[in-house]
C-alpha positions, 0 to 999 in steps of 0.5 A: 535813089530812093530815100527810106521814109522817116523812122517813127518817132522815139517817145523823145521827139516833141513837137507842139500842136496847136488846136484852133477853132470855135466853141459856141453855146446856146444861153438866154436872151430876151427882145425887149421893144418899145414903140411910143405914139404921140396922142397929144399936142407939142414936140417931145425932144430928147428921148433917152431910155434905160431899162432898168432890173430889180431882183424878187425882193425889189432890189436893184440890179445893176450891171447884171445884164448886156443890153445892146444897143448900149443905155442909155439909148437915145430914141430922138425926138417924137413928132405931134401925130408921130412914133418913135421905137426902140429894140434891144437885146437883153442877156443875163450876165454871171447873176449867181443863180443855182435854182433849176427853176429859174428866176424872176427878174422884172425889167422896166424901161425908164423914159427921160423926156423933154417936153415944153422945156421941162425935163420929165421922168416916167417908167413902164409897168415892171415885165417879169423875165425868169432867168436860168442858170448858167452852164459853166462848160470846161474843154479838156483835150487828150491825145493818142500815142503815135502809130506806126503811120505817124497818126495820132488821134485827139480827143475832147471832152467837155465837162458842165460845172455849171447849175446850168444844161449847156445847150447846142454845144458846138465845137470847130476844131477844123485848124490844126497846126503843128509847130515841129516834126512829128 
């Protein structure tokens, strides 16, 4: 006995999908690299570096960037004769900027040291980076009306509120559940 296959839903029927997935977007970063070389003699112990911003007025910026690895970083101790280098990757965070132009930060690394037991401070010379503006991308997602098969299709749309152009958007909507009978 063979069952008929179930009637299309009546425009009552509700059901709950579930869109998961990844979205990812291009945004600035910078490498920053610091090697220090010993050209004197003695030990220098303890070196601990902060990277250090000031906007275009000379203003200090604090919090406005994610370092990694995190600040301060210890780089260890310098060797007579030796080196020691530190790496980091340095992202801008939510700074405000609304000029397509961009811009310029100067970032400086400040180097805490201690040499013959004395604990000594010193900074690099200041490097400019240009910061540009953020996209601010907002999802929206529709869907069709069922058709007489029971399929449906979903639409996304993607939106830039942002001063920013939203580079390489990608979405992964690849895992869709449905919690219910459609």
């Amino acid at each position: 006995d063979a069952q008929a296959p179930p009637s299309p839903p009546n425009g009552r029927e509700v059901a709950k999908l579930i869109l998961s997935g990844d979205a990812t977007l291009e945004r600035q970063a910078f490498n920053a690299r610091l090697e220090m070389t010993s050209v004197g003699a003695g030990l220098v112990e303890d070196i601990r570096i902060n990277i250090k911003a000031r906007d275009e007025s000379g203003l200090a910026v604090v919090n406005g960037f994610a370092v990694t690895p995190t600040l301060p970083t210890a780089l260890g101790d310098l060797n007579e004769g030796g080196a020691v280098i530190g790496s980091w990757v340095i992202v801008p965070g939510n700074l405000g900027i609304t000029d397509t132009n961009g811009v310029v930060y100067n970032l400086r690394a400040q180097i805490v040291y201690t040499y013959n037991g004395s604990v000594k401070t010193t900074t690099t010379i200041p490097q400019p980076i240009t910061i540009y503006p953020q996209p601010y991308v907002r999802l929206g997602f529709t869907h069709s009306q069922l058709d007489e098969n029971g399929e449906f299709y979903v639409e996304v749309s993607a939106r830039n509120d942002g001063y920013g152009v939203a580079r390489n958007l990608t979405l992964d909507l690849s895992q869709v559940t449905t919690l219910g009978d459609l």
